[in-house]
LODREN-367589 format. One line per 5 residues: number of its first residue (from 1); their letters; for each residue x, y, z of C-alpha. Coordinates in pm, 1 decimal. Each point is the difference from the previous one (the first is absolute). Layout:
N
NUM) a) X/Y/Z; ...;
END
This chain:
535
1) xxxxx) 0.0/0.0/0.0; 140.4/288.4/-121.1; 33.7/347.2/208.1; -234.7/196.5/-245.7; -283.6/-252.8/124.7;
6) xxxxx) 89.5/10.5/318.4; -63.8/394.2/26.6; -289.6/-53.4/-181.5; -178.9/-251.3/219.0; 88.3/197.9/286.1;
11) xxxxx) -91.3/316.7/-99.1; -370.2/-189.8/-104.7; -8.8/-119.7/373.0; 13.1/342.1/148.6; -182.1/199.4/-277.4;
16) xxxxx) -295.6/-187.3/-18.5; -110.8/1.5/358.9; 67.6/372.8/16.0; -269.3/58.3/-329.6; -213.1/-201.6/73.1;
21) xxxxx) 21.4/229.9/409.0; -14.5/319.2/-228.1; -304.3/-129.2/-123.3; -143.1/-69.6/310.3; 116.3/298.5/127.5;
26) xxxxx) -175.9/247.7/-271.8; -334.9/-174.7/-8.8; 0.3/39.6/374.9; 123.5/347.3/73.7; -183.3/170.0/-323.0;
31) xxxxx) -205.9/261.6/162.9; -15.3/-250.8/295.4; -111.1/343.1/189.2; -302.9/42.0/-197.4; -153.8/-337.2/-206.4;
36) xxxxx) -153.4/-95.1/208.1; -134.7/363.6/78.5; -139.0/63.3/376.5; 44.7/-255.9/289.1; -225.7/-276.2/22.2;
41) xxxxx) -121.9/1.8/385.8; 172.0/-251.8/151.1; 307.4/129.5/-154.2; -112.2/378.9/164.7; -91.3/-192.8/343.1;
46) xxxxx) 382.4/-65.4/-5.1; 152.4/278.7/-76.0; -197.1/205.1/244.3; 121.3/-243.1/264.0; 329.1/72.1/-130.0;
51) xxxxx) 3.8/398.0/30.0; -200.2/-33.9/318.6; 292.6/-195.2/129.0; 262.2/231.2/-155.1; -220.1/301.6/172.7;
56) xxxxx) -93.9/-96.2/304.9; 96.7/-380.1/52.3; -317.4/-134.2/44.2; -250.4/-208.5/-253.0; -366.1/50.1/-71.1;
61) xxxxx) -117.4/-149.2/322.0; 254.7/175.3/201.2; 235.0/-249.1/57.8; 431.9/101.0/33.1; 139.1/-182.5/-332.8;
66) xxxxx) -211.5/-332.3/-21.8; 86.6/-317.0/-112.8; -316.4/-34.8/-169.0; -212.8/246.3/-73.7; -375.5/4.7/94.1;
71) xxxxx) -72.8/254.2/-319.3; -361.1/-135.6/-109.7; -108.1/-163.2/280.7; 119.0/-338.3/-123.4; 444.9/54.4/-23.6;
76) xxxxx) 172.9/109.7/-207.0; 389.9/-102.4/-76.3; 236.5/210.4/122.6; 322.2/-38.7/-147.1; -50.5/223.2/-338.3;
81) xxxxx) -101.2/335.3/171.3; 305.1/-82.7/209.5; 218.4/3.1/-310.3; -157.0/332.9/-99.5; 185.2/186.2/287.6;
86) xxxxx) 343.9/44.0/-166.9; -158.1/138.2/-287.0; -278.6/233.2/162.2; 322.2/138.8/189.6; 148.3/80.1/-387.9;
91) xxxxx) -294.5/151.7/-79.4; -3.8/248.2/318.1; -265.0/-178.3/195.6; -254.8/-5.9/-341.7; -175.8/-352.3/-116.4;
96) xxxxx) -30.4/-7.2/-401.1; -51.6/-304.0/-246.4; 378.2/-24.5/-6.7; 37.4/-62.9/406.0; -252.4/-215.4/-20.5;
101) xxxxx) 117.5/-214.1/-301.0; 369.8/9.4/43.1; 32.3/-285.0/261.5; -212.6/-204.3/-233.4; 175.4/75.3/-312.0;
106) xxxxx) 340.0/-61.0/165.7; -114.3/-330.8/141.4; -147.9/-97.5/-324.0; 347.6/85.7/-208.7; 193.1/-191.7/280.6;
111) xxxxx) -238.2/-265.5/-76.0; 130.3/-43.5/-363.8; 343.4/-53.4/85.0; -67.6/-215.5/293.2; -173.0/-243.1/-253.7;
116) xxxxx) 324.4/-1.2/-221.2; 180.1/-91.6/255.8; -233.5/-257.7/157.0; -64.3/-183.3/-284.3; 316.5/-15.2/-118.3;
121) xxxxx) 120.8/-153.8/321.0; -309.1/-237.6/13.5; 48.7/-103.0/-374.3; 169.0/138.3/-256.4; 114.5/298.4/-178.2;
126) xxxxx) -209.6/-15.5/-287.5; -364.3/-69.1/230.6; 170.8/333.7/207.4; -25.6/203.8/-322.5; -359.8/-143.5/-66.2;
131) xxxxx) -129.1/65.4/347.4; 144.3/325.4/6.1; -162.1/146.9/-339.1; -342.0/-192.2/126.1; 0.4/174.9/320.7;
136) xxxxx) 93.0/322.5/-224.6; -288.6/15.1/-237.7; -299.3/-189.4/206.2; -293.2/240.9/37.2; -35.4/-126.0/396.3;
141) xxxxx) 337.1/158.9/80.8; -2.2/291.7/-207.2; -321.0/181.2/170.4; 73.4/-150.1/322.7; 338.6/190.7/-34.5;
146) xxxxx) -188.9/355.3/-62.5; -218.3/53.2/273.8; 48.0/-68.1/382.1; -193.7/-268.6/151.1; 167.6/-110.6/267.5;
151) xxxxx) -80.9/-355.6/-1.3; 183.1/-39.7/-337.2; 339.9/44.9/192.4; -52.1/-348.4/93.8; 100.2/-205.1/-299.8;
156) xxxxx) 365.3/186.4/-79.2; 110.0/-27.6/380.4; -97.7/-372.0/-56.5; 231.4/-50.7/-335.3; 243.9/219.8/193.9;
161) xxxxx) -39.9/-226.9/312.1; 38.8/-333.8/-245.3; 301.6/173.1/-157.9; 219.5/83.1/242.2; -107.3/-369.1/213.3;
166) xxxxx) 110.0/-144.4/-309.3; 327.9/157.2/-29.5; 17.2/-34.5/349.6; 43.8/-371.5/-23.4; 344.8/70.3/-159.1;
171) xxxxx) 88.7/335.0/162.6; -168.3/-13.7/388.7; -4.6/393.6/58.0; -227.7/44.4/-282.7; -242.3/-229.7/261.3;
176) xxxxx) -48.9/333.8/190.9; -104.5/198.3/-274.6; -272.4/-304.6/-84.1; -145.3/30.0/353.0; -43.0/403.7/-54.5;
181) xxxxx) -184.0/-62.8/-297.8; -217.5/-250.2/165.7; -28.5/193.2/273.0; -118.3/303.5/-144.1; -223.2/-191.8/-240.9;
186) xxxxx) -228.3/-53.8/308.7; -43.8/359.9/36.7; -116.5/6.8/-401.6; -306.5/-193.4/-9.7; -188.0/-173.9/314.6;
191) xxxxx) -194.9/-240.9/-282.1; 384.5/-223.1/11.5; 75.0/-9.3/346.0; -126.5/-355.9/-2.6; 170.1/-104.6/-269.6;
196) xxxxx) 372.4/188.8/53.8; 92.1/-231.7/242.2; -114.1/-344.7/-155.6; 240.8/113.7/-321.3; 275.1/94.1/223.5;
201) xxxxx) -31.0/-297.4/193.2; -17.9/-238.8/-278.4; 334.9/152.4/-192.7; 166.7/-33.6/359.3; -109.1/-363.6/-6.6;
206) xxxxx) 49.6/-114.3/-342.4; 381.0/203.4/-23.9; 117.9/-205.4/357.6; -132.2/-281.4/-119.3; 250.8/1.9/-263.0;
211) xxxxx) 248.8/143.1/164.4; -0.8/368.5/-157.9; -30.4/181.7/358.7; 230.8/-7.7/251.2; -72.0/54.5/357.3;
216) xxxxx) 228.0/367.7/60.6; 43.3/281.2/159.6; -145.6/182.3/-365.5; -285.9/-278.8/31.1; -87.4/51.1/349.8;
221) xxxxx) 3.8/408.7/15.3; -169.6/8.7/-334.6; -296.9/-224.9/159.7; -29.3/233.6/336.8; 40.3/294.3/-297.7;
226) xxxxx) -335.5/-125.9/-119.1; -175.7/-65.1/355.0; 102.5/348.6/153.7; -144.0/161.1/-380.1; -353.5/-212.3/44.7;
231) xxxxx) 32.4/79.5/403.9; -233.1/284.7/-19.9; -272.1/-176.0/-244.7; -21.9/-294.8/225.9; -29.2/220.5/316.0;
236) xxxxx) -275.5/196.0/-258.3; -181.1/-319.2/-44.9; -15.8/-93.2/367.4; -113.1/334.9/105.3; -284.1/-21.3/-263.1;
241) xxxxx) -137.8/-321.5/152.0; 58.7/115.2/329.0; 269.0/-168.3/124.4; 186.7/275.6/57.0; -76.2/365.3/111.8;
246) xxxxx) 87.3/299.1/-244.8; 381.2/107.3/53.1; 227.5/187.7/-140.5; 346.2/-138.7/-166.7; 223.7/418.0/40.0;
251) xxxxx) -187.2/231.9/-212.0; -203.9/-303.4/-178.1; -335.8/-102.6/59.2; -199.4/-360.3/51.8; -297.6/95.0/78.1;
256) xxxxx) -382.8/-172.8/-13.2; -181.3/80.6/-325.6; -375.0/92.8/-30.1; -77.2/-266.4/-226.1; 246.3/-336.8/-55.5;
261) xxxxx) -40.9/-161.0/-276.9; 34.1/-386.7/87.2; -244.4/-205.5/-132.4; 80.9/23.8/-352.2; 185.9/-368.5/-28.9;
266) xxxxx) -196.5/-310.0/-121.5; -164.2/-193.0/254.5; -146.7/-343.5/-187.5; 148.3/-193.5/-257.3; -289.5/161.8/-189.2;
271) xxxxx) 170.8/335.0/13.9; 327.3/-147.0/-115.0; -173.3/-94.5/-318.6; -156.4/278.7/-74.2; 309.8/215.1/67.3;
276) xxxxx) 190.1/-220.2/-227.1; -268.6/28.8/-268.1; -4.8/397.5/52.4; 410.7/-13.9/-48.5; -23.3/-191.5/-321.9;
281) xxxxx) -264.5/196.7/-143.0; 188.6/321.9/96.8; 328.6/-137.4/-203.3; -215.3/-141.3/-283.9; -178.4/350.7/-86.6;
286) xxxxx) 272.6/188.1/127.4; -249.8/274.5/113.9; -137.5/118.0/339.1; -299.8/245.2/-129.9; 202.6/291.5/112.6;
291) xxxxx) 114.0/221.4/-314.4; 263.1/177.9/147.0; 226.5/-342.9/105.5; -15.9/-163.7/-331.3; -16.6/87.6/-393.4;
296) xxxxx) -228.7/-252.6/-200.2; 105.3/-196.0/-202.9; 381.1/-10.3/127.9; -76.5/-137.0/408.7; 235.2/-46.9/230.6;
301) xxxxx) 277.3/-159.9/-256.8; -164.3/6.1/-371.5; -168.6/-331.7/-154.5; 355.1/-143.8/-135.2; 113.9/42.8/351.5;
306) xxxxx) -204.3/-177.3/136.1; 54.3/-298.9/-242.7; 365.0/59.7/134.7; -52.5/-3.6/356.4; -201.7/-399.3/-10.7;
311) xxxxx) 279.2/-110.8/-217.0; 245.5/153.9/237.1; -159.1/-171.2/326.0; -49.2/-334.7/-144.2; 372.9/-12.8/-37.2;
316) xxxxx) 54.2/125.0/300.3; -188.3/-297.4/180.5; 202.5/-246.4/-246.0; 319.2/139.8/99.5; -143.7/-32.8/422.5;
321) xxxxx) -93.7/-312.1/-20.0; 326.8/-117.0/-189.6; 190.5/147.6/246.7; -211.5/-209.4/279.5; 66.1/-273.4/-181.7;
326) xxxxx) 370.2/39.7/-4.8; -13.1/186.4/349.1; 252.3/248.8/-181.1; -46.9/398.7/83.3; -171.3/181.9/-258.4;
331) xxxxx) 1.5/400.0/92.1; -364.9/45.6/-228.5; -170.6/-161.8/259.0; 30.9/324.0/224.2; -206.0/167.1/-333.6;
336) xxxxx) -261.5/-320.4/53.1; 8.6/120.9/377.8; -146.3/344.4/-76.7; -282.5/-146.5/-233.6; -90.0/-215.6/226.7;
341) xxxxx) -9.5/289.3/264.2; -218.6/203.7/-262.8; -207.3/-348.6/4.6; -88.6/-32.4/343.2; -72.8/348.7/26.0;
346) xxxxx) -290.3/-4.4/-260.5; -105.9/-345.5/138.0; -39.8/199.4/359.5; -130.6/323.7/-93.0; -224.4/121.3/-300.5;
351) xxxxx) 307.1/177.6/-171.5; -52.1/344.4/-262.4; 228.4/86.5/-237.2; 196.3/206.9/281.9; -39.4/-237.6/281.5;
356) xxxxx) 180.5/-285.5/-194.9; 275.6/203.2/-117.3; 256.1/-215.3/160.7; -37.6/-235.5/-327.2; 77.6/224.6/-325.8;
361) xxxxx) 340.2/23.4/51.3; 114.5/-365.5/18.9; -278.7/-65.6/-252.0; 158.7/215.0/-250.6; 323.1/-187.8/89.8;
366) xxxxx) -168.8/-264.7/-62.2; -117.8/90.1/-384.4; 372.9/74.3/-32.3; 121.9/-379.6/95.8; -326.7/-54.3/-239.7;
371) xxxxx) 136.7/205.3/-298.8; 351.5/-195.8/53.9; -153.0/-351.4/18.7; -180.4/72.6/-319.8; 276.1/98.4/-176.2;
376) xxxxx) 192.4/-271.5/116.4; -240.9/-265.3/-79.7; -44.6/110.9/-372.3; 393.7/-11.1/10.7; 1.6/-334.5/145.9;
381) xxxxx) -286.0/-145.0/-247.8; 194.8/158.7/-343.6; 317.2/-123.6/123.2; -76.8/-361.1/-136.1; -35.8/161.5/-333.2;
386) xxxxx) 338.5/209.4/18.3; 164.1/222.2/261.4; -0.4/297.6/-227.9; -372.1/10.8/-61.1; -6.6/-41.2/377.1;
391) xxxxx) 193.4/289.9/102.4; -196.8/293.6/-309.4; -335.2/-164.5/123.8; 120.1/71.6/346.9; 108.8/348.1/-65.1;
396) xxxxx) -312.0/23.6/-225.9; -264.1/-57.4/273.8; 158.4/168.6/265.6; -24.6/312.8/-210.1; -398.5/-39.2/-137.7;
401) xxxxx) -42.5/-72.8/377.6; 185.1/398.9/108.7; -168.3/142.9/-265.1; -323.8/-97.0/69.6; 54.7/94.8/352.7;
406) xxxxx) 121.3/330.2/-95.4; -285.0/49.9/-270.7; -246.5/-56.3/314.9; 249.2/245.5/205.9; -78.0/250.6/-248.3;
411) xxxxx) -306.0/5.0/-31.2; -83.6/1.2/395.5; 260.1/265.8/85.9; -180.2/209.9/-301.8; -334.5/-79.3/129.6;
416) xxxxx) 99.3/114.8/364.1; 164.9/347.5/-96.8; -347.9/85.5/-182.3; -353.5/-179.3/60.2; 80.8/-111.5/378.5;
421) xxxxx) 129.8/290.0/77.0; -302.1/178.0/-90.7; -239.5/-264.4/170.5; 284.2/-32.7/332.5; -67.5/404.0/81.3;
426) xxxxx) -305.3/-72.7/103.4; 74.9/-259.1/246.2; 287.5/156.9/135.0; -208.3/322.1/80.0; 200.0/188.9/-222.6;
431) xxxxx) -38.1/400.4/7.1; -133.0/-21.0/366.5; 329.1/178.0/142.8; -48.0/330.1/-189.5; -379.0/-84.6/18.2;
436) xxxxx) 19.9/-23.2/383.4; 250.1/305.1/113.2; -212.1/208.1/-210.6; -346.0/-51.8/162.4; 200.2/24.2/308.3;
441) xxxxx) 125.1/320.5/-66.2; -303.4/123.4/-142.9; -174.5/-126.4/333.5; 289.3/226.6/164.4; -97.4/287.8/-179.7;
446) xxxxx) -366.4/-23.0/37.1; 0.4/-120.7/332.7; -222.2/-307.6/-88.0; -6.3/-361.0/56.6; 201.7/-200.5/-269.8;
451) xxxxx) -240.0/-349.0/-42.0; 155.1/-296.2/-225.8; -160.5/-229.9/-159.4; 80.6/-372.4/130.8; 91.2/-112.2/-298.4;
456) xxxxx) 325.0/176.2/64.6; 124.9/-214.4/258.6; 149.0/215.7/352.9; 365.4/-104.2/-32.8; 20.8/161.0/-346.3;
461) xxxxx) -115.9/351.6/162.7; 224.6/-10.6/268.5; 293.7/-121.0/-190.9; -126.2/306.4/-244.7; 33.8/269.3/295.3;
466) xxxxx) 227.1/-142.6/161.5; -143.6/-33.6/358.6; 223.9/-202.6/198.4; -201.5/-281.3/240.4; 73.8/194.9/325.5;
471) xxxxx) -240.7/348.6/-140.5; -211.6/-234.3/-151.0; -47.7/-242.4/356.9; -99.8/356.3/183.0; -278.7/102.4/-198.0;
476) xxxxx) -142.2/-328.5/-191.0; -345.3/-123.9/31.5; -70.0/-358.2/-79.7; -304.6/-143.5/-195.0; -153.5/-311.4/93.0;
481) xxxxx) 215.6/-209.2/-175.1; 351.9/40.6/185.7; 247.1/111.8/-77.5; -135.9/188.0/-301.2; -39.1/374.6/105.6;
486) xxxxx) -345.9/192.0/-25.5; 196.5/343.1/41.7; 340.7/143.3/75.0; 207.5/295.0/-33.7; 240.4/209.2/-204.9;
491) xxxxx) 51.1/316.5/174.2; -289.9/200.2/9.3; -212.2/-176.4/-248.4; -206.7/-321.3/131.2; 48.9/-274.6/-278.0;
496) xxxxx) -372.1/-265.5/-32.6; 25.5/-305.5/-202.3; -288.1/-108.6/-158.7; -229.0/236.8/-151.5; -408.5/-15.8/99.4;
501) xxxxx) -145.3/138.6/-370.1; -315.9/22.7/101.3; 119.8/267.6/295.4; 266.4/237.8/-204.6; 67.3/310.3/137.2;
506) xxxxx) 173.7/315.7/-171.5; 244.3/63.9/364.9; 155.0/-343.0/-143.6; 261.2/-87.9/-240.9; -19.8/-320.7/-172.1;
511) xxxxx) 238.0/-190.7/-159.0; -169.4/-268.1/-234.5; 6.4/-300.0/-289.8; -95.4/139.3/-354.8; -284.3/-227.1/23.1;
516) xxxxx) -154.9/222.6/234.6; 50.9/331.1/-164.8; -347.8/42.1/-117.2; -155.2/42.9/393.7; 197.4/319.5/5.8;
521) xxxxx) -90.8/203.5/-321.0; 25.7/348.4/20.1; 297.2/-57.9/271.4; 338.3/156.2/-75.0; 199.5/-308.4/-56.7;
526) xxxxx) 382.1/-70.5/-94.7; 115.5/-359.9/-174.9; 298.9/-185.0/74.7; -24.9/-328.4/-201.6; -328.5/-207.9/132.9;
531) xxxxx) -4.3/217.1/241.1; -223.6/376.6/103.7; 109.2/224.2/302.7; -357.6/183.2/8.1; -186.0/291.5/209.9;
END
């Protein structure tokens, strides 16, 4: 082999990760700010948590930095708004889309290289570069990239948790990097505490089993690492189902929430089947009736990846149970070990698109072994005709299979810059922040009552004037469904939501849906997208 081809074949190994990241990178950072335009509310419920912490240090129900927050009544995750802090500090104590997106854009561009990295140590080099450019271009990871719900931090600390367990095995330090990720993973979503340690447990098993751990000082630290990280949750949990009283941990909080939400597990064997019906249906259709998560016809991973991903797990059972057969060490089963994880979490709880996002990342690793295999196999088949034919049918297939995954690309990344991003405004209550600071200040002027349609969900508006939860706790009024205010404050002007129509008054200012522009003709009245400031 000649030095010429040397160069070349290792300037291909480095240059085609980084494109294929540059790709990644552009469709995810393209006016990442503003498609989607507006915050959809859980994404505002977190980000207010986040400057009320940065303000005053305290959540919506008043607690000193939670470790779950009690936001709607029923939790929300905590972990995102706390990555918001660095960046609300940039931006001189301000929240806009870029605070809140940044930790989830980060994460999700981490994400990408993680995979590389992963798959190339679980497989080869070839299934890295596939897994890489599938995790690049699938619709799932894109849009969760470009908006920040929290709970979609949970699937790159898990790849990042895999990763550096994986090099671990080889290098132990990298262990305690592993148990950060998993322990901060538990802080992303509740829906996976279940399942976190099951996964962990069973990669622990199977890798002493065949001798890949060793019992250390890396091994043992890295394991108290993850206990001391989950500490708080668990002391959460106990407190919750009153085992414990409320306490403080320094300046954080584990405190009794209004409403627990418990009882959301299967309970029959009943259950289990129709959660495992619901799970398959979900990954069949790939669609969840929400417009704003998913573009029709291109689901979570397009139709051909899909084909992909069966292939991709059938062979991954063939090469598990060789490897029980031969009771030889095969790394892929710690990929098999985070499917199954997905598994048992849709067989115990009826799983969304969100709530099972544990599983799209190893899936599309998954269509990558599935892409590989396939080529492979048509290689294998021709090569009893004549190794040449084998090899240009090979190279043939492999690129009618990337351009028909970058044909679908196209076309979804085209649709999503234009048509959703004209039906997405709507959802993510887009034009509400002007909307909202100028009834406010109009209310200022006029001395009136500003009164908001409920549409316009109460996290939005005080994201929008930016009234930290410590003014807002001192003057709010609660409706009968708690925690959801009736009234509350900004300065002088006393803010309603919900508007009565049959009992409008002219001493109000109303801030309402299109739709309802036609109770208030003759009104003075000022647009901002689907939304009216009138009085």
């Amino acid at each position: 082999m000649n030095r010429k081809h040397i160069t070349f074949t290792a300037s291909y190994k480095f240059i085609l990760p980084c494109l294929i990241f540059l790709t990644g990178a552009a469709v995810r950072l393209y006016l990442f700010g503003s498609v989607p335009a507006g915050y959809q509310m859980d994404e505002a419920y977190g980000a207010w948590n986040a400057f009320s912490l940065y303000h005053c240090g305290i959540d919506s129900a008043g607690y000193s930095y939670p470790v779950y927050f009690e936001a709607w009544g029923g939790g929300q995750n905590a972990l995102n708004s706390y990555l918001m802090l660095p960046w609300i500090a940039l931006f001189n104590g301000h929240v806009n889309s870029y605070v809140i997106r940044l930790p989830q854009v980060l994460l999700s561009l981490t994400t990408l290289i993680a995979v590389y990295f992963l798959t190339k140590k679980l497989f080869d080099r070839n299934t890295a570069y596939w897994s890489m450019f599938l995790v690049t271009i699938c619709p799932w990871h894109i849009m969760m990239s470009r908006w920040g719900l929290e709970s979609n931090l949970a699937p790159g600390f898990l790849i990042l948790g895999l990763c550096f367990f994986v090099y671990g095995l080889d290098f132990e330090p990298l262990m305690a990097a592993s148990a950060v990720c998993y322990g901060l993973v538990l802080y992303c979503y509740a829906t996976i505490w279940p399942i976190v340690p099951i996964m962990l447990g069973l990669q622990i098993l199977y890798c002493l089993i065949h001798h890949r751990i060793k019992i250390s000082v890396w091994t043992i630290s890295s394991l108290i690492l993850l206990v001391l990280a989950a500490a708080p949750l668990i002391c959460f949990l106990f407190v919750n189902m009153g085992m414990l009283p409320s306490f403080k941990i320094g300046i954080f909080s584990v405190y009794q929430m209004t409403y627990f939400r418990s009882g959301e597990l299967a309970h029959s064997l009943s259950d289990c089947w129709a959660n495992f019906k619901n799970m398959c249906h979900l990954f069949l259709y790939q669609d969840n009736l929400r417009p704003y998560d998913i573009i029709l016809p291109y689901g979570f991973f397009y139709n051909p990846g899909r084909c992909f991903i069966v292939i991709g797990i059938a062979m991954l059972f063939w090469r598990f149970i060789k490897s029980l057969f031969s009771k030889s060490y095969d790394p892929s089963v710690l990929l098999i070990i985070q499917l199954a994880g997905a598994g048992l979490l849709g067989i115990m709880i009826t799983v969304s698109m969100t709530q099972i996002n544990c599983a799209y990342i190893p899936l599309m690793i998954a269509g990558a072994v599935g892409v590989i295999a396939s080529v492979r196999l048509l290689g294998s088949f021709l090569q009893k005709v004549s190794q040449k034919y084998a090899t240009v049918a090979a190279y043939i297939l492999s690129f009618c299979i990337l351009l028909t995954f970058l044909y679908q690309f196209g076309n979804f990344t085209r649709e999503y810059f234009t048509s959703y991003r004209e039906l997405v405004s709507a959802y993510f209550q887009d034009g509400t922040d002007e909307a909202v600071r100028t009834a406010c200040r109009i209310a200022e002027e006029e001395k009136r009552n500003l009164v908001i349609e409920d549409a316009l969900k109460y996290p939005n508006v005080l994201l929008s004037l930016e009234i930290p939860a410590d003014s807002y706790l001192e003057t709010v009024t609660y409706s009968d469904i708690h925690p959801a205010p009736a009234s509350f404050q900004k300065g002088n002007v006393t803010i309603y939501m919900g508007i009565d129509f049959e009992q409008l008054s002219n001493n109000n200012v109303y801030l309402i849906y299109f739709t309802d522009i036609d109770r208030f003709e003759g009104w003075k009245n000022i647009s901002y997208g689907y939304w009216y400031v009138v009085y």
